[in-house]
Backbone as CSV, one residue per row, in Angstrom:
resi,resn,N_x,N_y,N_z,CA_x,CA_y,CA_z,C_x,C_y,C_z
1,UNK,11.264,-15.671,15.859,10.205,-14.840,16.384,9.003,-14.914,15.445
2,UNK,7.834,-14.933,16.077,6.542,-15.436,14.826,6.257,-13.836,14.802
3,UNK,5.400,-13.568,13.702,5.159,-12.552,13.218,4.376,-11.482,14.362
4,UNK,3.040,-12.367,14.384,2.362,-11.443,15.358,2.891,-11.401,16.779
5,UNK,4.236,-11.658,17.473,5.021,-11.341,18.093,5.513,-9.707,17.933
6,UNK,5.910,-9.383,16.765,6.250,-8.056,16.467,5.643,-6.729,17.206
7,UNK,6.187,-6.050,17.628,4.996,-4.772,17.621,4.849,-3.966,16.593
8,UNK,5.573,-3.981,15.164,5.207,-3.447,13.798,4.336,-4.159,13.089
9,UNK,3.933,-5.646,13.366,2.920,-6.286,12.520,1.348,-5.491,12.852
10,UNK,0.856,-5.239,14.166,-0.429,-4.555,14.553,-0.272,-3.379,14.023
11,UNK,0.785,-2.733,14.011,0.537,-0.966,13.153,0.342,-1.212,11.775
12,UNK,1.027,-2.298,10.761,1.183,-2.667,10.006,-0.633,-2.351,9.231
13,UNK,-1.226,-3.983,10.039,-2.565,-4.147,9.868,-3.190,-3.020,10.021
14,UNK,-3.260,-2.293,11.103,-4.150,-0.785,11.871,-3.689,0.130,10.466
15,UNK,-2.935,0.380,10.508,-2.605,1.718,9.250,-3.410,1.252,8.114
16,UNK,-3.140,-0.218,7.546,-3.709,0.001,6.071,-5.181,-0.361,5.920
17,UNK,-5.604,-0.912,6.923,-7.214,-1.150,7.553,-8.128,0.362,7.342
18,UNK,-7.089,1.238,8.401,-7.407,2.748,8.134,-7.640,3.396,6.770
19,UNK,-6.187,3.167,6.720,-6.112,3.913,4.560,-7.346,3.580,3.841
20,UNK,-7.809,2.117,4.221,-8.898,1.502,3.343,-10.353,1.921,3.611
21,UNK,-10.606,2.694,4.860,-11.494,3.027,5.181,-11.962,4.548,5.037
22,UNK,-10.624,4.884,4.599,-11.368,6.151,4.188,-12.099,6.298,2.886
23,UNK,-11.748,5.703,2.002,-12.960,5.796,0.665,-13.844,5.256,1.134
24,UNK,-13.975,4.523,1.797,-15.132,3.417,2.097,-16.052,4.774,2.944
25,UNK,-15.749,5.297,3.779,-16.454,5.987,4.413,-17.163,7.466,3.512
26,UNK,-15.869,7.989,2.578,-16.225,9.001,1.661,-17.315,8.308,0.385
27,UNK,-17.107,7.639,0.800,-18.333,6.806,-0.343,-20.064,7.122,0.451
28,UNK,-19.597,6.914,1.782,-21.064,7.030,2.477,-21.598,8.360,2.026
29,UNK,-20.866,10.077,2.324,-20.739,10.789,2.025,-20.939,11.590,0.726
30,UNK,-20.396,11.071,-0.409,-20.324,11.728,-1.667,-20.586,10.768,-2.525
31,UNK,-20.846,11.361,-3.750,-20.999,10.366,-4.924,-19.695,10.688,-5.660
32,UNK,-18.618,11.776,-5.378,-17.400,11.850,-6.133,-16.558,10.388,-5.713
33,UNK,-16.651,9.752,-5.089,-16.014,8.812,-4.596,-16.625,7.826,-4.984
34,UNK,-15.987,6.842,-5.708,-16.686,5.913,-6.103,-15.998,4.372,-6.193
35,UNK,-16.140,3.721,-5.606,-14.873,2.621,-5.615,-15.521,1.533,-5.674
36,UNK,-14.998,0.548,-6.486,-15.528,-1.145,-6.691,-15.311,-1.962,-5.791
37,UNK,-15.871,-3.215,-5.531,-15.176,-4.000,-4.906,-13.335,-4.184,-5.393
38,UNK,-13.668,-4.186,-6.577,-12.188,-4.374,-7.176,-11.446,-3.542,-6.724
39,UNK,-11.568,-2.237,-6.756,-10.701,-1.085,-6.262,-10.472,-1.630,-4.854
40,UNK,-11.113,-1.800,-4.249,-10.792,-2.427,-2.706,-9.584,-3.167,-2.584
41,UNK,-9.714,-4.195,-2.765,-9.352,-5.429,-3.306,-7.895,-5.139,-3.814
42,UNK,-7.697,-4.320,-4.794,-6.359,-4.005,-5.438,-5.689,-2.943,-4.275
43,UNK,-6.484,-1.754,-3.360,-5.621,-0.869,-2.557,-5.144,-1.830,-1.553
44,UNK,-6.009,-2.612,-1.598,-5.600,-3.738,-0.121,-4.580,-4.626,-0.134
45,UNK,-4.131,-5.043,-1.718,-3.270,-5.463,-1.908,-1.713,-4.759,-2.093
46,UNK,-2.092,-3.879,-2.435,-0.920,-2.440,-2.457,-0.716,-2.395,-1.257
47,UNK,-1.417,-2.010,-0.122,-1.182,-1.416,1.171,-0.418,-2.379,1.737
48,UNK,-1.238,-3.819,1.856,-0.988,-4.915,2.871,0.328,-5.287,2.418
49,UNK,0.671,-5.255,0.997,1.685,-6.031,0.934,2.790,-5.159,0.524
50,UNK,2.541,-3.173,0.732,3.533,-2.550,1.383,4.084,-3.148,2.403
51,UNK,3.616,-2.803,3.545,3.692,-2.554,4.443,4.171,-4.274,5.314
52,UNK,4.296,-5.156,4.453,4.768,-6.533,4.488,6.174,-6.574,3.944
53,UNK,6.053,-6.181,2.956,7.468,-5.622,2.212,8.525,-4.700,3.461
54,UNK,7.518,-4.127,3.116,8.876,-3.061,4.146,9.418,-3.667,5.689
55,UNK,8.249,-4.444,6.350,8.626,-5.396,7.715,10.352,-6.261,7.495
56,UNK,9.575,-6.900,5.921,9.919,-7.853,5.776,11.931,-7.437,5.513
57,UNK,11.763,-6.026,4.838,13.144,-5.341,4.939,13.985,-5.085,6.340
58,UNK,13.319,-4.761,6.902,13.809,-4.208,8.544,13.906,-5.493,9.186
59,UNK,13.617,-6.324,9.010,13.597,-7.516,9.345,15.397,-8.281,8.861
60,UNK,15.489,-8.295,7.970,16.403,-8.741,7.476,17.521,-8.227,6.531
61,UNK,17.352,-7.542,6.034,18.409,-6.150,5.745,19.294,-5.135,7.071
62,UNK,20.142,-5.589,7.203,21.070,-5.320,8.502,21.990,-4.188,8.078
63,UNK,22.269,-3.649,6.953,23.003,-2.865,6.759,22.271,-1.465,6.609
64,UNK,22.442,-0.637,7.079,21.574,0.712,7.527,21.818,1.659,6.051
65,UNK,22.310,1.913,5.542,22.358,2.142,3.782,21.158,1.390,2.751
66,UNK,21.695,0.084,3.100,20.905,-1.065,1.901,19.334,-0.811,2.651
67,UNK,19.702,-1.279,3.515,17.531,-0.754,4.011,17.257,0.235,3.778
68,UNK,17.659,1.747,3.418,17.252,2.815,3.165,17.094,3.118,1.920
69,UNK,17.954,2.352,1.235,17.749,2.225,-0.250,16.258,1.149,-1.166
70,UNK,16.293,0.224,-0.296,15.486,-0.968,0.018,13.717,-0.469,-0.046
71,UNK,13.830,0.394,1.127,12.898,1.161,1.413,11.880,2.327,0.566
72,UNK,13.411,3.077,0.186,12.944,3.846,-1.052,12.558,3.411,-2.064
73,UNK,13.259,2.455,-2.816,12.695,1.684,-4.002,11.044,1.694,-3.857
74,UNK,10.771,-0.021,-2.734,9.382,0.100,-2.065,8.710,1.172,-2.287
75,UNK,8.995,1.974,-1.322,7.611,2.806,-1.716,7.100,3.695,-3.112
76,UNK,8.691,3.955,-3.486,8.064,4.810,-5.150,8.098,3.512,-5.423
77,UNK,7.737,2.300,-5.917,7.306,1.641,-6.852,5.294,1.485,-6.494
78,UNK,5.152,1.616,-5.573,3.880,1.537,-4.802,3.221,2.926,-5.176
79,UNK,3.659,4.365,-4.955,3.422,5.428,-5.266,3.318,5.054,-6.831
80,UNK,4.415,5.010,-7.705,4.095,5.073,-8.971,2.578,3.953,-9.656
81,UNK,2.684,3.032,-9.096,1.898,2.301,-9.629,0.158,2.682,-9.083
82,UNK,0.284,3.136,-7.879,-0.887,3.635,-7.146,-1.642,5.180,-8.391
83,UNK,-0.783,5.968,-8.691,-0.488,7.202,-9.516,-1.090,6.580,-10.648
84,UNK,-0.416,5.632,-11.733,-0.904,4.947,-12.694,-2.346,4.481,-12.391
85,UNK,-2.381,3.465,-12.036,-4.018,3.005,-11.592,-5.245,4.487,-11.285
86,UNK,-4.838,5.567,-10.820,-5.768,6.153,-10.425,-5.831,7.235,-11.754
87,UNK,-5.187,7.816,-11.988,-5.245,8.520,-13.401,-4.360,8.404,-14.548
88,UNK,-3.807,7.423,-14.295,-3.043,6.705,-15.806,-2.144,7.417,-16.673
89,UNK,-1.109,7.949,-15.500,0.266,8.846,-15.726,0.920,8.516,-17.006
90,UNK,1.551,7.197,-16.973,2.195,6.900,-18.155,1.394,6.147,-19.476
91,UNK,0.388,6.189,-19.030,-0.894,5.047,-19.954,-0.540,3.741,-20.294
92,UNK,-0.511,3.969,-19.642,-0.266,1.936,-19.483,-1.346,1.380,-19.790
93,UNK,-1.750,-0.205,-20.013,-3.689,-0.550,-19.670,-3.554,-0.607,-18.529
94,UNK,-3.039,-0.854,-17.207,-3.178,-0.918,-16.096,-4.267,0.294,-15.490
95,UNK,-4.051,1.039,-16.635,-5.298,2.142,-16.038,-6.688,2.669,-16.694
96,UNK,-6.084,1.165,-17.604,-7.377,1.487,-18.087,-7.315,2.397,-19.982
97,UNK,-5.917,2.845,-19.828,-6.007,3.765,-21.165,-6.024,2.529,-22.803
């Protein structure tokens, strides 16, 4: 089955298209918001390749345990690192500290 066959690949794209547009738009709005191309660039890579990740689990992880576990991992590693990058929880340089 090719990808864009799926009906989770279009929500996939639509959701993190969205996510990405909301700073973009709070940027029009406020000056508290302030995002680089880079910042772009890096959420887009977080999001897109969530949300690729996780397909890519349901896809091929058949055992209803191991995908849930699979899953969880995924996203707190995405949460944590998202957390780091934005105010630099554990101070890593990743955020800059």
């Amino acid at each position: 089955m090719m990808m864009t066959q799926n009906k989770r690949f279009p929500i996939i794209l639509t959701t993190a298209t969205i996510l990405l547009l909301i700073p973009f738009i709070a940027m029009q709005f406020s000056t508290e918001v302030n995002w680089s191309a880079f910042d772009f660039l890096i959420a887009g890579i977080l999001l897109f390749g969530t949300g690729f990740l996780i397909e890519l689990v349901l896809r091929k992880v058949t055992k209803k345990q191991n995908r849930w576990m699979l899953l969880l991992i995924i996203i707190s590693l995405v949460l944590l690192t998202w957390i780091e990058l934005a105010v630099g929880l554990f101070g890593t340089p990743l955020a800059g500290s």
